[in-house]
FIVEX-689371 format. One line per 4 residues: number of its first residue (from 1); for each residue x, y, z of C-alpha. Coordinates in steps of 0.1 Angstrom, whole numbers. Example, Ala and Ser with C-alpha at 12.3 -4.5 7.8 and 13.67 -1.06 7.14 Angstrom:
residues 2
1) 123:-45:78 ~ 137:-11:71 $
END
This chain:
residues 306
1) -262:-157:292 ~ -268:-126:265 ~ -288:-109:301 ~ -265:-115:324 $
5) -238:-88:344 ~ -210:-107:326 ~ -218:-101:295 ~ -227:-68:300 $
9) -187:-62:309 ~ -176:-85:283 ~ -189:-60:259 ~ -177:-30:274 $
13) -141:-45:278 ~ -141:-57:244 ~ -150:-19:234 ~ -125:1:259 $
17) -99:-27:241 ~ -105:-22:206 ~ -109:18:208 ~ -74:15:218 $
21) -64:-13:191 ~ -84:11:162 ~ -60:43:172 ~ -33:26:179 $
25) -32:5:144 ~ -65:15:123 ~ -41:32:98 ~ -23:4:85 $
29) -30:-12:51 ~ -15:-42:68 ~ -46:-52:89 ~ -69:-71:69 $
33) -93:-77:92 ~ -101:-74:131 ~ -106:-113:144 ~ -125:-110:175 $
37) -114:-149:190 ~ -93:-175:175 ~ -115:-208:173 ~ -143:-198:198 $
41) -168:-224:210 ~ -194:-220:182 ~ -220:-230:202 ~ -218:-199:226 $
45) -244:-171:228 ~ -221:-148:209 ~ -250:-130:186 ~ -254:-103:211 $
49) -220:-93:211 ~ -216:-96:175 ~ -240:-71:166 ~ -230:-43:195 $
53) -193:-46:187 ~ -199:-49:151 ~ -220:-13:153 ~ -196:3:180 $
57) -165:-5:153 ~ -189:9:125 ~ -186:45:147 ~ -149:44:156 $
61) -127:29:127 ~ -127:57:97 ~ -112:27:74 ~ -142:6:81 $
65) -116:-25:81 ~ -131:-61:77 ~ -146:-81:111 ~ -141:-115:119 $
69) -140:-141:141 ~ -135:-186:142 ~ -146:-213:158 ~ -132:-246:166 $
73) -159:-260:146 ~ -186:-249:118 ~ -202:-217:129 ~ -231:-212:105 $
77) -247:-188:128 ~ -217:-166:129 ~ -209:-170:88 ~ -245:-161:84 $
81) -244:-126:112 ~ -243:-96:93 ~ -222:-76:114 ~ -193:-101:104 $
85) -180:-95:71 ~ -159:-129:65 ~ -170:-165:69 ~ -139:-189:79 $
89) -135:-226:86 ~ -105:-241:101 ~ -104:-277:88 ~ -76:-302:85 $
93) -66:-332:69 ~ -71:-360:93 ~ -80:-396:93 ~ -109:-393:112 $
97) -122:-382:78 ~ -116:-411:59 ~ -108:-413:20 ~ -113:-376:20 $
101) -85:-370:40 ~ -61:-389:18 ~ -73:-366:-14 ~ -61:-327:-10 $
105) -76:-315:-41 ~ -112:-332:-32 ~ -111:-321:4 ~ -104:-286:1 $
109) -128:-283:-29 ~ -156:-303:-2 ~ -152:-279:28 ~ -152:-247:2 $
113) -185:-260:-13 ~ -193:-266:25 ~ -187:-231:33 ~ -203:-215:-1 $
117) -238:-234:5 ~ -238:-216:46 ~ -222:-179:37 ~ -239:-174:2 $
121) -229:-133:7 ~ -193:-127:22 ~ -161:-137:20 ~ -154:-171:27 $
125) -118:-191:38 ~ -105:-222:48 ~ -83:-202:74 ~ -68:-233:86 $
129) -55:-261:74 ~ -31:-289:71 ~ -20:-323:75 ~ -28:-335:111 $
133) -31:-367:133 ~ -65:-371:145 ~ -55:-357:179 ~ -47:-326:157 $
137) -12:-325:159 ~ 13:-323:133 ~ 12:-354:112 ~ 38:-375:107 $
141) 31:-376:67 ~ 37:-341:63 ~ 79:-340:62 ~ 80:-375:45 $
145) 57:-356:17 ~ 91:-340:4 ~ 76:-322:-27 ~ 46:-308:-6 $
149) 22:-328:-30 ~ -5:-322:-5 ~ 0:-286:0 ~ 3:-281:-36 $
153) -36:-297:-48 ~ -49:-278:-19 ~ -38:-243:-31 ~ -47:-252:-67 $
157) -81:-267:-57 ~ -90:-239:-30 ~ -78:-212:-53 ~ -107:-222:-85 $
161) -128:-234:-59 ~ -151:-202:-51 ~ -135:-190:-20 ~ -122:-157:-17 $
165) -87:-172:-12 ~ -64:-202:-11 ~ -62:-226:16 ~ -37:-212:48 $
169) -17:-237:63 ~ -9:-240:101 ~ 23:-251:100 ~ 39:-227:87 $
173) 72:-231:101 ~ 78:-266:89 ~ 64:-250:53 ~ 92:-224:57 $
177) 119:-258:68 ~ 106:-274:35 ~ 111:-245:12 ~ 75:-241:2 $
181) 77:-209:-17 ~ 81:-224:-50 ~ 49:-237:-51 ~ 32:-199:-51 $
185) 49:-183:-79 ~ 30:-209:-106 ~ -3:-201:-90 ~ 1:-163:-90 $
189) 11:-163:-120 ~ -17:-186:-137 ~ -50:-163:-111 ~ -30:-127:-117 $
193) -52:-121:-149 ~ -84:-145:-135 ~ -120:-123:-134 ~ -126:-132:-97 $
197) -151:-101:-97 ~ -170:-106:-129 ~ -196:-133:-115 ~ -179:-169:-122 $
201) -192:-194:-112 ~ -187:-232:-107 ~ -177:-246:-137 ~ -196:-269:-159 $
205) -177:-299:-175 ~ -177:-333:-189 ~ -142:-351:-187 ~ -134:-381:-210 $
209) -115:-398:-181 ~ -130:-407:-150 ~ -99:-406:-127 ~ -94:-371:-138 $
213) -110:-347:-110 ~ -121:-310:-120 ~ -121:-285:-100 ~ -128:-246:-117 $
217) -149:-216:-125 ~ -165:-203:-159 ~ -180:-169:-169 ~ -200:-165:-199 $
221) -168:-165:-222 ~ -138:-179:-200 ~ -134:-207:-175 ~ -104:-216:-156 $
225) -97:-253:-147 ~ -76:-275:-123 ~ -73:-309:-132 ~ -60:-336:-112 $
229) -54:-370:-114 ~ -70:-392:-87 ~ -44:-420:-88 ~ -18:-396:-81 $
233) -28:-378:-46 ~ -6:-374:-24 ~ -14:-402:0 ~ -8:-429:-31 $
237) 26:-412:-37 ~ 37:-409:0 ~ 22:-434:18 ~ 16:-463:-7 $
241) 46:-454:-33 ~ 30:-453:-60 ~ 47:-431:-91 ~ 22:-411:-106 $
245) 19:-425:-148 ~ 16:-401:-173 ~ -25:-390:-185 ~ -24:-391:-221 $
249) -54:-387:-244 ~ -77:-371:-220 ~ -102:-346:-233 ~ -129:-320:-215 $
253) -162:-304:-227 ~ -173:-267:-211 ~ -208:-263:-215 ~ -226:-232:-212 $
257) -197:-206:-235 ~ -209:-182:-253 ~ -200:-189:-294 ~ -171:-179:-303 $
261) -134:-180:-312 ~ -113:-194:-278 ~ -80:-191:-268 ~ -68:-225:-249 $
265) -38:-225:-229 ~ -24:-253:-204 ~ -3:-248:-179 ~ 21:-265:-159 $
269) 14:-264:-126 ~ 49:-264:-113 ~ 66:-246:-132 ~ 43:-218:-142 $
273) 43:-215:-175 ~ 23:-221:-208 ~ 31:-259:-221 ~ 3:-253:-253 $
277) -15:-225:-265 ~ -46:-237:-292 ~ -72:-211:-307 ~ -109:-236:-313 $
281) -141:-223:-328 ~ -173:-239:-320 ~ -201:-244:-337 ~ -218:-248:-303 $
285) -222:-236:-263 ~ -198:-270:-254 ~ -166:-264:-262 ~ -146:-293:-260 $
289) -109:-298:-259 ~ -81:-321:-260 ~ -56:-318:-229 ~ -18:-322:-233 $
293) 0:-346:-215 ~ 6:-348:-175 ~ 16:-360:-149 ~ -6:-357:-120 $
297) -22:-326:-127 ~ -26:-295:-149 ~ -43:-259:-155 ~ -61:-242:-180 $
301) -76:-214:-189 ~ -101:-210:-215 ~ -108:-170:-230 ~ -127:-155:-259 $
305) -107:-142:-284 ~ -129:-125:-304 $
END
């Protein structure tokens, strides 16, 4: 109850705690944001309190650091409060959520469209995730998925997906048992020279085959693109052993360029580096372009050259 005694002290405890939290560690660069609760009910009466605390940090911390919260569950009402300034789901793959589940690429790029359509102005994250039982445990999937095929399309897809960052995985200790790191490197090398800031937007695209997912963003004269083979998720290769064929004679069409000359590069995705550079000229907005080879998935990135 937002009336009651309780809250009243709630609020007042919460204040006498962060006054000390803001002194005590408002100057480092290393706090990215103050998170109120980890996965709060998100049907509680928590507006009240959102708004006071959010003003009372507003006086006290001079860096004016970012304020957050999370819920066990959606929270529109607290993505949409604007004394929040970051909008975060925790979301996981389970079987509970059928097909999607076994498709990392297609359900990280579904719960970041989820979370653009209900925090249109803010940051946005999917600031948990991973492979889970439906009792939300660790799955039993996740070490018998050796190359991290599921945590790989997940960062790829989040990352060109319109959220303000990649997917973050829960278990983060089994990540560090299975030597994850190699899977960042490609990806910070492919986004370290993407416009996040210059208004992109959902790409626009037409692919020639239909078993080739798309996930990526377009300005007026770039686009960056994820593409992924659907016959090669994770679940086919781990579960039902299947070995991912090679794509061959795939092309894509990105509507909407400016004219111009383009510089085309693809990238492998594992290895982080440029696998065919073309320059095309067209004669209209759709640009379309052959893709390389692949095996299960691939990156692009499409820039006016002139």
């Amino acid at each position: 109850d937002e009336k009651s005694p309780e809250y009243d002290d709630a609020i007042r405890y919460a204040k006498q705690f962060f006054r000390y939290a803001v002194a005590r560690w408002g100057y480092s660069t290393s706090v990215a944001s103050w998170e109120y609760w980890n996965e709060q009910d998100p049907n509680l009466p928590t507006d009240r309190f959102y708004s006071e605390f959010g003003e009372y940090l507003e006086q006290i911390d001079t860096y004016k650091h970012l304020r957050a919260t999370s819920a066990w569950g959606p929270a529109l009402k607290d993505w949409r409060h604007s004394k929040l300034d970051v909008s975060d789901l925790h979301w996981y793959l389970r079987p509970v959520w059928g097909e999607l589940w076994k498709n990392a690429v297609a359900a990280a790029y579904d719960r970041a469209i989820f979370l653009r359509k209900n925090a249109t102005n803010k940051p946005a994250l999917l600031s948990e995730f991973g492979l889970a039982d439906d009792k939300w445990g660790l799955s039993p999937y996740m070490k018998k998925d050796k190359e991290l095929l599921h945590f790989h399309d997940a960062l790829w897809s989040s990352s060109l997906s319109g959220l303000s960052g990649t997917t973050m995985f829960w278990w983060w200790e089994q990540l560090d048992a299975m030597n994850c790191y190699n899977h960042y490197k490609p990806l910070s090398l492919f986004l370290s020279d993407v416009p996040f800031v210059s208004g992109l937007h959902t790409a626009r695209t037409d692919v020639s085959d239909s078993k080739v997912m798309v996930i990526g963003l377009q300005g007026r004269d770039c686009a960056y693109l994820f593409l992924s083979d659907i016959d090669a998720i994770w679940y086919k290769v781990v579960v039902d052993g299947i070995k991912p064929e090679e794509k061959t004679d795939v092309s894509i069409s990105v509507k909407g360029l400016v004219p111009g000359e383009y510089r085309v590069q693809w990238w492998d995705t594992y290895k982080g580096n440029i696998i065919e550079e073309k320059i095309y000229n067209p004669t209209q907005q759709n640009l379309t372009i052959s893709v390389p080879s692949f095996r299960r998935d691939i990156a692009g990135k499409i820039v006016k050259a002139k």
